[in-house]
TIKOL-627833 format. One record per residue (C-alpha): residue number from 1; x, y, z. Coordinates in nm, 2 decimals, padded with zeros to 4 digits. Example, Ala and Ser with C-alpha at 12.3 -4.5 7.8 and 13.67 -1.06 7.14 Angstrom:
BEGIN
<drendo><num>1</num><px>01.23</px><py>-00.45</py><pz>00.78</pz></drendo>
<drendo><num>2</num><px>01.37</px><py>-00.11</py><pz>00.71</pz></drendo>
***
This chain:
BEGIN
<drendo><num>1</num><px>12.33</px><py>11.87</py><pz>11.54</pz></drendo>
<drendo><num>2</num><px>12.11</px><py>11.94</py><pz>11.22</pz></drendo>
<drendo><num>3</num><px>11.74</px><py>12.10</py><pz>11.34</pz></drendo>
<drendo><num>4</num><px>11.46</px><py>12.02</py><pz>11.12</pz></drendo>
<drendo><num>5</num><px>11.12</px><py>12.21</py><pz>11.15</pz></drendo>
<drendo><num>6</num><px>10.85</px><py>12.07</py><pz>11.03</pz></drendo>
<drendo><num>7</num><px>10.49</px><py>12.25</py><pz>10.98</pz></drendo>
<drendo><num>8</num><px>10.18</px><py>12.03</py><pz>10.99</pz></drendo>
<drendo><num>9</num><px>09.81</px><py>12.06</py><pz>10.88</pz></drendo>
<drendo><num>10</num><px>09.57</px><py>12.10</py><pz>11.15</pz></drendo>
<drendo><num>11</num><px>09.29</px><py>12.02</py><pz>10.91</pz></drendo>
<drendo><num>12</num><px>09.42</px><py>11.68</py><pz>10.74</pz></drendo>
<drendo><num>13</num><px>09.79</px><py>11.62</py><pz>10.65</pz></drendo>
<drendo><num>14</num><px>09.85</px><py>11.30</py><pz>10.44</pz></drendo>
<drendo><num>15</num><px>10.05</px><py>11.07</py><pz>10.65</pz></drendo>
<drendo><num>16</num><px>10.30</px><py>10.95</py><pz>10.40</pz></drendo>
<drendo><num>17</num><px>10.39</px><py>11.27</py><pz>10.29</pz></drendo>
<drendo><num>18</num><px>10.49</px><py>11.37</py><pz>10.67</pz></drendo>
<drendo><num>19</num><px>10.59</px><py>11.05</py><pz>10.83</pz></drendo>
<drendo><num>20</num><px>10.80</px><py>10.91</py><pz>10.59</pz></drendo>
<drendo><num>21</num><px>11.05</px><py>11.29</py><pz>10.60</pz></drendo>
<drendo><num>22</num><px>10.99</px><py>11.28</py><pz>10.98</pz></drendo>
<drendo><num>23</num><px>11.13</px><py>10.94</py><pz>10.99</pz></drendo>
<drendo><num>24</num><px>11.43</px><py>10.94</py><pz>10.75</pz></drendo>
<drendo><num>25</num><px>11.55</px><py>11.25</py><pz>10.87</pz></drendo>
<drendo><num>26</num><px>11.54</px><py>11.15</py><pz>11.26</pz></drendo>
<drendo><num>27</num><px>11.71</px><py>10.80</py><pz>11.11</pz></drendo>
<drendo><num>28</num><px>12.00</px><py>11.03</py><pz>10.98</pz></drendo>
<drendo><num>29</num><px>12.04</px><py>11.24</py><pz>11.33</pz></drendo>
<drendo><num>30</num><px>11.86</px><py>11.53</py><pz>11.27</pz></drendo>
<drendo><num>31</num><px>11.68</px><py>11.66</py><pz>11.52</pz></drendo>
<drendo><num>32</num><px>11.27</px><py>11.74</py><pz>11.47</pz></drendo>
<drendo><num>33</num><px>11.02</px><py>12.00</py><pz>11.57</pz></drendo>
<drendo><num>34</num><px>10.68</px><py>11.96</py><pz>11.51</pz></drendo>
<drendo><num>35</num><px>10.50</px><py>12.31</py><pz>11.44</pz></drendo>
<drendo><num>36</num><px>10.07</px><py>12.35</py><pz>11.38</pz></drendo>
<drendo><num>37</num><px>09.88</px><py>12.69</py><pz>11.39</pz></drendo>
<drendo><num>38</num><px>09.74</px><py>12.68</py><pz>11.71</pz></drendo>
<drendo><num>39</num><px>09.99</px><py>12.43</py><pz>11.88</pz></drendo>
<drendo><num>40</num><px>09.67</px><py>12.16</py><pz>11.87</pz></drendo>
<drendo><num>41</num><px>09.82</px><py>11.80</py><pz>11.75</pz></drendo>
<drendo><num>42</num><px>09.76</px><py>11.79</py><pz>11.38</pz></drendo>
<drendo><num>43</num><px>09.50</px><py>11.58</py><pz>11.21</pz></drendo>
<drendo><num>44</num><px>09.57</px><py>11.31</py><pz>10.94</pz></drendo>
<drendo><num>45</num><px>09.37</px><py>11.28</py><pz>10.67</pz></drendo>
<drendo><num>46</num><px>09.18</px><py>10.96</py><pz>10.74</pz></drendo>
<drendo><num>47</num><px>09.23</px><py>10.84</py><pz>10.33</pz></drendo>
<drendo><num>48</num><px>09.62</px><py>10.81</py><pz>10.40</pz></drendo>
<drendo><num>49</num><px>09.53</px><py>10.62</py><pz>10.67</pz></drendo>
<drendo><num>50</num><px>09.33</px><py>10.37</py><pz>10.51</pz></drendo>
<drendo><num>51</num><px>09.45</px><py>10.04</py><pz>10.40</pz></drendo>
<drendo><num>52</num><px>09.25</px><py>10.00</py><pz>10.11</pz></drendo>
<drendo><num>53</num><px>09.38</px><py>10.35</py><pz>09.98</pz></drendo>
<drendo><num>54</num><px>09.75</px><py>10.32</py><pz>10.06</pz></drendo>
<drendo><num>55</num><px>09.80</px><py>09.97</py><pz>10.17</pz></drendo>
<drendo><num>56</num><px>09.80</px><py>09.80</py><pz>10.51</pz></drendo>
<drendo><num>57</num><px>10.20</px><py>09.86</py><pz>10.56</pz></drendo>
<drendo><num>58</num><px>10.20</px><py>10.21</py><pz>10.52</pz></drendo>
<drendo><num>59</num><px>09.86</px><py>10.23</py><pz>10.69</pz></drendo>
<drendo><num>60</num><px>10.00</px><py>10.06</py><pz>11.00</pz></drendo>
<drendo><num>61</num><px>10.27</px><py>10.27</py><pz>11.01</pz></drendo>
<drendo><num>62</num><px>10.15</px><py>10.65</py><pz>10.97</pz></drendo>
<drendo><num>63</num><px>09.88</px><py>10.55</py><pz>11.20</pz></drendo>
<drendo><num>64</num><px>10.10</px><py>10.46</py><pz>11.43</pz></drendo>
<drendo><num>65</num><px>10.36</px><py>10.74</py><pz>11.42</pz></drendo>
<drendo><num>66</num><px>10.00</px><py>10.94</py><pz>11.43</pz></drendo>
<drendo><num>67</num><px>09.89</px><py>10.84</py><pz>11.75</pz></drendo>
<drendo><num>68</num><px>10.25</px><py>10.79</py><pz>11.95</pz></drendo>
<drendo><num>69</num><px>10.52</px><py>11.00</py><pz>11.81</pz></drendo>
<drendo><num>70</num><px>10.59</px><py>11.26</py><pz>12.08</pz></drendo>
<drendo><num>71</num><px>10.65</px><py>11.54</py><pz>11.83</pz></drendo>
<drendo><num>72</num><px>10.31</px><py>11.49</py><pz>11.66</pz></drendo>
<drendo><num>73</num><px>10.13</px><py>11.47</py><pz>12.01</pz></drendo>
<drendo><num>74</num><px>10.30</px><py>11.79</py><pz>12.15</pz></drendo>
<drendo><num>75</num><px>10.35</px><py>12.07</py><pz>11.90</pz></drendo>
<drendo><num>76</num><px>10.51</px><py>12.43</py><pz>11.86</pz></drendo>
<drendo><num>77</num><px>10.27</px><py>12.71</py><pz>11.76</pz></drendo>
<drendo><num>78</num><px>10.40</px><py>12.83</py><pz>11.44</pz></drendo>
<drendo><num>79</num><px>10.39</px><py>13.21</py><pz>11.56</pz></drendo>
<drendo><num>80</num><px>10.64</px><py>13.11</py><pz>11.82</pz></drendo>
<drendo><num>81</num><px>10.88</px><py>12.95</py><pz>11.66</pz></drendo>
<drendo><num>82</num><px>11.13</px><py>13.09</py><pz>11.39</pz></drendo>
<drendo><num>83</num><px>11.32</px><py>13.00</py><pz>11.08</pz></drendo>
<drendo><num>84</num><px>11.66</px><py>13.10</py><pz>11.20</pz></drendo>
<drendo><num>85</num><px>11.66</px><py>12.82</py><pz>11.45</pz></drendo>
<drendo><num>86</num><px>11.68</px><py>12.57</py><pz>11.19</pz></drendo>
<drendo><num>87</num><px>11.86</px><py>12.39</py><pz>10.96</pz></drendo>
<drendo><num>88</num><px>11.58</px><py>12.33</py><pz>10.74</pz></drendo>
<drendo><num>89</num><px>11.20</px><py>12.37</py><pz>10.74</pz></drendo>
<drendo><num>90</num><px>10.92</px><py>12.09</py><pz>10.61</pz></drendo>
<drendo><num>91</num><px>10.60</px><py>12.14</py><pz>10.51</pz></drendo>
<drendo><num>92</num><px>10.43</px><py>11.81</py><pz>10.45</pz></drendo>
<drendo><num>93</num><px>10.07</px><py>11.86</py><pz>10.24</pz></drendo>
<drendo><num>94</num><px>09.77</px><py>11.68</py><pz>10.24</pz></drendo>
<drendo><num>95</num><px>09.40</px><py>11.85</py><pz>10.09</pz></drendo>
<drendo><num>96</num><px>09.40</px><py>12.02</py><pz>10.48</pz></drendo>
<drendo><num>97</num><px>09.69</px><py>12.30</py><pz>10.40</pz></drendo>
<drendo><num>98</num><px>09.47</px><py>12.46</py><pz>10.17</pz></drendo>
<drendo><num>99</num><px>09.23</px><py>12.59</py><pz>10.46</pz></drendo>
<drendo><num>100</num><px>09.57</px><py>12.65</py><pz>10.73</pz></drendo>
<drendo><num>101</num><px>09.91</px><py>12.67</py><pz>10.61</pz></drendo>
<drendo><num>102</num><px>09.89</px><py>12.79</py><pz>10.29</pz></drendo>
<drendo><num>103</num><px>09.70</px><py>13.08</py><pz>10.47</pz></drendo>
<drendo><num>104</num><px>09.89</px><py>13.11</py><pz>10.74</pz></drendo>
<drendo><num>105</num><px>10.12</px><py>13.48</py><pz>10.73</pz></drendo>
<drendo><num>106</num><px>10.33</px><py>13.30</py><pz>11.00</pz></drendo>
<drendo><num>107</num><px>10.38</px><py>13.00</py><pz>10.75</pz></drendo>
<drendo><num>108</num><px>10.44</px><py>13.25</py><pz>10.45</pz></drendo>
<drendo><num>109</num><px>10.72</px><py>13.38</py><pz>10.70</pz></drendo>
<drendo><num>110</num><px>10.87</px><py>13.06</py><pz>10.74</pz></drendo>
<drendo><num>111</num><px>10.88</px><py>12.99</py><pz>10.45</pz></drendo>
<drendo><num>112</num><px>11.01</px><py>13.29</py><pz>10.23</pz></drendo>
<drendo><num>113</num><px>11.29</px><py>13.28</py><pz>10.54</pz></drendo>
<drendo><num>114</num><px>11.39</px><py>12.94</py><pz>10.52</pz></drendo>
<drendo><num>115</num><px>11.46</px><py>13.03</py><pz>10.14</pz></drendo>
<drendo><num>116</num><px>11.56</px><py>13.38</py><pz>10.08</pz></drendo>
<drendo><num>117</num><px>11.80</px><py>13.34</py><pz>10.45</pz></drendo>
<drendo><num>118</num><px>12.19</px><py>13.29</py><pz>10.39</pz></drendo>
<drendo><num>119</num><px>12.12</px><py>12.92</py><pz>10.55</pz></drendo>
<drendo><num>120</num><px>11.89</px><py>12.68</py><pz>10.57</pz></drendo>
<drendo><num>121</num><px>11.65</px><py>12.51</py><pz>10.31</pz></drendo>
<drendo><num>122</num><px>11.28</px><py>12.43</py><pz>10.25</pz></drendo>
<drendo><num>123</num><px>11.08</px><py>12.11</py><pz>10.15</pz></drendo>
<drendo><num>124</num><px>10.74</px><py>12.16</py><pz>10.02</pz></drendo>
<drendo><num>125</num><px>10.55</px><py>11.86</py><pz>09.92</pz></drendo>
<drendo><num>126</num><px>10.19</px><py>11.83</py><pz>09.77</pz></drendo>
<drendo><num>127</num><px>09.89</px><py>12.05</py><pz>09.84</pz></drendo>
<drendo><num>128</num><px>10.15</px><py>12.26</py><pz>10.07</pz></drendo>
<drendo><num>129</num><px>10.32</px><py>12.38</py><pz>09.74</pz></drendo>
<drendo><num>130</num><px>10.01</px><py>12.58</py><pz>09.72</pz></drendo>
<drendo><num>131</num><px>10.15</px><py>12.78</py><pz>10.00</pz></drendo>
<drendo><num>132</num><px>10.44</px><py>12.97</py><pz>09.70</pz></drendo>
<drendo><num>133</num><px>10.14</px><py>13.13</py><pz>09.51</pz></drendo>
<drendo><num>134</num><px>10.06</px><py>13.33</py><pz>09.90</pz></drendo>
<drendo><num>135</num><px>10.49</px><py>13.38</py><pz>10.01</pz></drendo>
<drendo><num>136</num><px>10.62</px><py>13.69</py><pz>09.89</pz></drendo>
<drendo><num>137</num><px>11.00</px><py>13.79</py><pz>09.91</pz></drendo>
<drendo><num>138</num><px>11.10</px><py>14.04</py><pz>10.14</pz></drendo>
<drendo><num>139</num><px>11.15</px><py>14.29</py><pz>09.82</pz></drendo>
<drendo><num>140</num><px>10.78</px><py>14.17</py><pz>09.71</pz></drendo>
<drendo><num>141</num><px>10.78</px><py>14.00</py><pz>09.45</pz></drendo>
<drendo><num>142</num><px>10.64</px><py>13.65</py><pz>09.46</pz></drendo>
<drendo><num>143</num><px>10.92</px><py>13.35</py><pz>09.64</pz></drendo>
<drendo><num>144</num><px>10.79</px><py>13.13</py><pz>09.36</pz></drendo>
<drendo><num>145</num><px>10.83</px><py>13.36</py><pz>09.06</pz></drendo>
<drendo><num>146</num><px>11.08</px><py>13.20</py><pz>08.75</pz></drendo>
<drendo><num>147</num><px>11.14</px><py>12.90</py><pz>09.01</pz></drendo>
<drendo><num>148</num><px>11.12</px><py>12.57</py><pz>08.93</pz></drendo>
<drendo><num>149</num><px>10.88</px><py>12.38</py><pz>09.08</pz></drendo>
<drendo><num>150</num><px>10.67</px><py>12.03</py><pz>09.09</pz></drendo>
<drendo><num>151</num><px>10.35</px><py>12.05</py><pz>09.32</pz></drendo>
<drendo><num>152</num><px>09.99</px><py>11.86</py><pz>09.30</pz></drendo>
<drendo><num>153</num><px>09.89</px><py>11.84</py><pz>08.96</pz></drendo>
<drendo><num>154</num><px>09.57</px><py>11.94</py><pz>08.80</pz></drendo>
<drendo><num>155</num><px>09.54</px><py>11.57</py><pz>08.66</pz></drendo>
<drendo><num>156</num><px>09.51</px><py>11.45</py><pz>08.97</pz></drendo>
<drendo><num>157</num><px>09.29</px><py>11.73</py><pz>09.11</pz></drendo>
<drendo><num>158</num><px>09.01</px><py>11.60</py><pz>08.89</pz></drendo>
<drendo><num>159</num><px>09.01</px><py>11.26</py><pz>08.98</pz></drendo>
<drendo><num>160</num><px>08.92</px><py>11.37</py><pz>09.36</pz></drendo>
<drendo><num>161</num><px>08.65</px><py>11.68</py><pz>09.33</pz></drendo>
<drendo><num>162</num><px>08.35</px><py>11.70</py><pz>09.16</pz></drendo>
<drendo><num>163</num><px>08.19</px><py>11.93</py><pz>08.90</pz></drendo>
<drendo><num>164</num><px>08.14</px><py>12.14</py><pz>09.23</pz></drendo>
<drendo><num>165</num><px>08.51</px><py>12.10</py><pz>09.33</pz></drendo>
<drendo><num>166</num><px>08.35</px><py>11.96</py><pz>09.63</pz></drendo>
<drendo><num>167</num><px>08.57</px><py>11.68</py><pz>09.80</pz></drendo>
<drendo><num>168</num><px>08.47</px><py>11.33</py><pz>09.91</pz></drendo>
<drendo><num>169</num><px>08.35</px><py>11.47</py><pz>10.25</pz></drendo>
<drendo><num>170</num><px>08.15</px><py>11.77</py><pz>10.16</pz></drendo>
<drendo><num>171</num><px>08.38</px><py>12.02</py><pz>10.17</pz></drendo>
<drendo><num>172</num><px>08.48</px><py>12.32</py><pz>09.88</pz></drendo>
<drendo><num>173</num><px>08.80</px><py>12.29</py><pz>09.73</pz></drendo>
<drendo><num>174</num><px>08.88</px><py>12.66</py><pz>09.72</pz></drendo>
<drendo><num>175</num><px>09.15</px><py>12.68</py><pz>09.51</pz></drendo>
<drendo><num>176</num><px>09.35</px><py>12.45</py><pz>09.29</pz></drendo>
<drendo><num>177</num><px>09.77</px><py>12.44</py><pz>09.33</pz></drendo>
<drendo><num>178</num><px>09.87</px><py>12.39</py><pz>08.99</pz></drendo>
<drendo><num>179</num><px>09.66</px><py>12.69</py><pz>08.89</pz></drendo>
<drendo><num>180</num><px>09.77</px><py>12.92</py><pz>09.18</pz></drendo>
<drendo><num>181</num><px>10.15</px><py>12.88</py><pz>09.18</pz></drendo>
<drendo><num>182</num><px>10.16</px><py>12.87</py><pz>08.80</pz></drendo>
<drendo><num>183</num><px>09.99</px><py>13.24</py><pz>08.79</pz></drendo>
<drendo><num>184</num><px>10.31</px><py>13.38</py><pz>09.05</pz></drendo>
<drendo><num>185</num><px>10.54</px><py>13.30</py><pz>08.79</pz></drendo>
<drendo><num>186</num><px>10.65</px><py>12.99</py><pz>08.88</pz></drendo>
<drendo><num>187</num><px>10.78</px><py>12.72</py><pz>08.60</pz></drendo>
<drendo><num>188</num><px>10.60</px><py>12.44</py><pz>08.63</pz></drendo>
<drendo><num>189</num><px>10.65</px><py>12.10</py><pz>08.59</pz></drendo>
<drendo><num>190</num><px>10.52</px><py>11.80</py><pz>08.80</pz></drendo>
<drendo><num>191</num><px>10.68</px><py>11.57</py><pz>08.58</pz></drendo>
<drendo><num>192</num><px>10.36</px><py>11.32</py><pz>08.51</pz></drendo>
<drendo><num>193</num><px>10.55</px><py>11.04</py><pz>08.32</pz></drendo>
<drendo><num>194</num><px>10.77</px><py>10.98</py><pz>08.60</pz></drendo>
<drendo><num>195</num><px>10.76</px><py>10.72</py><pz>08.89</pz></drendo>
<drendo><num>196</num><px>10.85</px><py>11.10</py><pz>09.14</pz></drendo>
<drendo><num>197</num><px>10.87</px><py>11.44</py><pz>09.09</pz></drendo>
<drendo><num>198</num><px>11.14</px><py>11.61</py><pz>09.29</pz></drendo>
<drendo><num>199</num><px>11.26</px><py>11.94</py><pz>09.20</pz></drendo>
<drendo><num>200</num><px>11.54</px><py>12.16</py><pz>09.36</pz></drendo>
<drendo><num>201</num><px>11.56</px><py>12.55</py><pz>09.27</pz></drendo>
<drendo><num>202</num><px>11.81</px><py>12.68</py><pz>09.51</pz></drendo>
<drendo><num>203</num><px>11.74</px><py>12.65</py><pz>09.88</pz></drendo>
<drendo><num>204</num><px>11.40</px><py>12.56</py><pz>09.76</pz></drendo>
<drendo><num>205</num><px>11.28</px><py>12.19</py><pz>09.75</pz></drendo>
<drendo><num>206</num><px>10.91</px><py>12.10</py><pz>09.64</pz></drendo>
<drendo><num>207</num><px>10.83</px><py>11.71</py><pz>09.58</pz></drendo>
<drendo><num>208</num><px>10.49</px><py>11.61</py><pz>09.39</pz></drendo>
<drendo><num>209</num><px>10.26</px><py>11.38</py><pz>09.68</pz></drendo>
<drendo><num>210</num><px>10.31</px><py>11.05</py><pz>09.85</pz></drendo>
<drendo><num>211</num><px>10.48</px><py>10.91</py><pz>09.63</pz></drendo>
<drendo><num>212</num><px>10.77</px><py>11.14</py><pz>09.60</pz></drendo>
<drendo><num>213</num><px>10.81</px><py>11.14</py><pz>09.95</pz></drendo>
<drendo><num>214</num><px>11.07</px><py>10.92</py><pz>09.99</pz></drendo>
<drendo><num>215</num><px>11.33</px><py>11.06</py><pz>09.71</pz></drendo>
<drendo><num>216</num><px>11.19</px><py>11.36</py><pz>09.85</pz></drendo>
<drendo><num>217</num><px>11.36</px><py>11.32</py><pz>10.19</pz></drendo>
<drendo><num>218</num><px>11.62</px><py>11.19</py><pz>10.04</pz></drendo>
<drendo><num>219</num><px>11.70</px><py>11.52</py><pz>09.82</pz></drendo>
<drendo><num>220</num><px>11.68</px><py>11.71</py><pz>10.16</pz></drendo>
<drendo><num>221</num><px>11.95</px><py>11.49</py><pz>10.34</pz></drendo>
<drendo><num>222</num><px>12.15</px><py>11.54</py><pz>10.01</pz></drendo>
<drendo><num>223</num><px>12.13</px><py>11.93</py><pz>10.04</pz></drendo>
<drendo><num>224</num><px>12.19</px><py>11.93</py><pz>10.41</pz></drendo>
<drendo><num>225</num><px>12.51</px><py>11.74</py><pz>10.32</pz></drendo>
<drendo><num>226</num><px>12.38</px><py>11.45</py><pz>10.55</pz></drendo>
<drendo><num>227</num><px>12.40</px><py>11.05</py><pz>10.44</pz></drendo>
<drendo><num>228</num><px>12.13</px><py>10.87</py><pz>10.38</pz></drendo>
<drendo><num>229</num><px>12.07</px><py>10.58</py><pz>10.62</pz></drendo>
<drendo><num>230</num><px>12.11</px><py>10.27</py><pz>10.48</pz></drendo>
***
């Protein structure tokens, strides 16, 4: 049996971004942990909830797995659980990692083991990429440095903040990905002209937002050496 951990916002995680990993991989057999900070049930970010944001199919259907998946309902604490114990680890994003995960030393941990261990793997979508500019390698140098990587764009960033880099409700953005993981050392590319961005650096895999999702999950089944359901 193939274990997947996967390490969710507390403070807004964008539905597609989880739901649609959670869901292909448990389709292909592997089994799922669901891991927040404090063990609380994590939040979705309401906008990839809304119908008139990410249409009412994909609406319906991370609100549902929301509200009614087990795994969602009943987390790990992330300080409990370890890398070791699985196959790979997930860390969906959504605007909400920047204040938890990416801040998280427990997350860094997970991270930086999932990569730098002699098995296992790591996905890293979105805002969570943010998380490479904090993870250090046990030598210490930065996990992301001369890797290549695709994350939230910059582009994108603008069309959300303000001038203030305050988002839609209220809050400071405190730090923008793009910016932070290219100034560790990490090559950069999220790959703007495409339809996806999906990029795999050795047991590192980092996917660009919702959109990606799906070829992200997808490249993670592929380097687990599992099918993809039809």
């Amino acid at each position: 049996m193939t274990d997947a951990l996967f390490v969710v916002s507390e403070h807004g995680y964008w539905g597609e971004e989880c739901i649609e990993p959670l869901e292909t991989l448990s389709d292909a057999g592997v089994e799922v942990t669901v891991a927040t900070p404090t063990g609380n049930p994590p939040e979705i970010d309401e906008r990839s909830a809304d119908p008139e944001n990410v249409g009412e199919d994909t609406a319906e259907r991370v609100r549902e797995a929301d509200e009614s998946d087990p795994r969602l309902n009943n987390p790990e604490k992330i300080a409990r659980v370890d890398a070791g114990d699985y196959d790979t680890v997930v860390f969906p994003g959504g605007h909400g990692t920047v204040w938890d995960i990416n801040q998280d030393r427990h997350a860094r941990t997970l991270l930086r083991e999932a990569v730098e261990g002699d098995d296992g793997t790591a996905l890293v979508v979105c805002h969570a990429v943010g998380l490479l500019a904090f993870t250090r390698e046990e030598s210490g140098g930065f996990l992301a440095d001369g890797r290549s990587v695709t994350g939230f764009p910059n582009a994108w960033e603008e069309d959300i903040v303000d001038e203030d880099d305050l988002m839609p409700d209220g809050r400071k953005l405190p730090y923008w990905v793009e910016d932070e993981v290219r100034a560790v050392g990490a090559d950069w590319d999220a790959e703007l002209d495409a339809d996806s961005s999906v990029r795999v650096d050795g047991d590192l895999v980092t996917a660009r937002g919702p959109g990606s999702s799906a070829a992200a999950a997808r490249t993670l089944l592929d380097e687990l050496g599992i099918e993809t359901p039809a």
